[in-house]
C-alpha angles and dihedrals in degrees: 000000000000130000088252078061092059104028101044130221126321097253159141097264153215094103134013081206111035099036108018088038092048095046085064104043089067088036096056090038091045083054095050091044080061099198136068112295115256108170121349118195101204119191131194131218132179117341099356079066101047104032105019091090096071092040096047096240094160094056088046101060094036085060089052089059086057102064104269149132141231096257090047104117093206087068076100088057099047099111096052088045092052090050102051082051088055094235114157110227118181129176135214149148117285105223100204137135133232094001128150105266095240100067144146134187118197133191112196139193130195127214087249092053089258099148128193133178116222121197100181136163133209101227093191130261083066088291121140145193127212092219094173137017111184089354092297118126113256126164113201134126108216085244093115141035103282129201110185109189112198110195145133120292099255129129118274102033093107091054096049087052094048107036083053098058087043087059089048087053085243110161110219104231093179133356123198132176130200132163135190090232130328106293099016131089124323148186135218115195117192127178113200132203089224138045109272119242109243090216083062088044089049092046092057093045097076092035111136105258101013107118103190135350116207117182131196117195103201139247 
């Protein structure tokens, strides 16, 4: 246990779950969008639906989505931000099942039309999990620098990820593989110890095979 363990996160209260959590949760997905916000479709689920409203839980993700942190004292002022930069910003109920009760899913949409969908969870302590991306199962905390790979299932995509980060001198913390159904689609999720290179991001994006990169480049 740390202090960070016993005296909780530096933060915009009320709640390191409802509100830091939740900041993190639209700052990691505005990261993994990778590109300025244009129009976000957040849906709650659990209590961030029955309980987010007193602890300000929407602001706060929509801060997140601006760029803040949990200790930034305009996360009171997101909505009217996110107006006057003409950022379109809609909420709903998440319909999902067995889900942690914390949880967000967010449809985003870049000013260049790039879209990406976010399920995400507030774990408590302002900690969080990306539990989809596209609707495919991933597990990671933001913690890290993060590379998802999204590609067919065919043999050889794990070693050209790998042997490039190996080349870039990129250590693999965690690995983890998931696919939709064999031969379908698939994701690699990598979090590295070290900021990944864009020339070796930029190398994987036009790899035969390989769909989409997404690359989060850590706290």
């Amino acid at each position: 246990m740390d202090l960070f363990d016993i005296v909780g996160p530096i933060m915009v209260g009320p709640s390191s779950s409802h509100t830091a959590g939740a900041v993190r949760i639209g700052y990691i997905a505005g990261q993994l969008l990778g590109e300025p916000l244009k129009e976000a479709q957040i849906q709650l689920y659990g209590s961030f639906l029955a309980t987010g409203e007193g602890h300000g839980t929407k602001k706060a993700i929509v801060a997140g989505l601006l760029g803040m942190k949990p200790d930034d004292y305009h996360i009171a002022d997101s909505f009217d931000i996110a107006r006057k930069r003409d950022i379109r910003i809609s909420f709903g109920e998440a319909r999902l099942e067995e889900a942690h009760p914390n949880t967000a899913v967010l449809h985003l949409t870049g000013t260049s039309g790039k879209s990406i969908e976010i399920q995400a969870s507030s774990v408590g302590g302002s900690r969080i999990n990306i539990d989809k991306i596209d609707g495919i199962s991933t597990n990671f905390s933001g913690d890290n620098p993060t590379l998802i790979v999204h590609n067919l299932d065919q043999p050889g995509h794990v070693s050209e990820v790998t042997s490039m980060l190996a080349h870039k001198g990129v250590n693999i913390a965690t690995m983890q593989l998931y696919r939709s159904a064999r031969g379908q689609n698939a994701v690699i999720v990598i979090e590295c110890d070290q900021p990944i290179p864009q020339d070796g991001i930029s190398w994987l994006e036009h790899v035969e095979g390989v769909l989409k990169v997404t690359y989060f480049s850590g706290n």
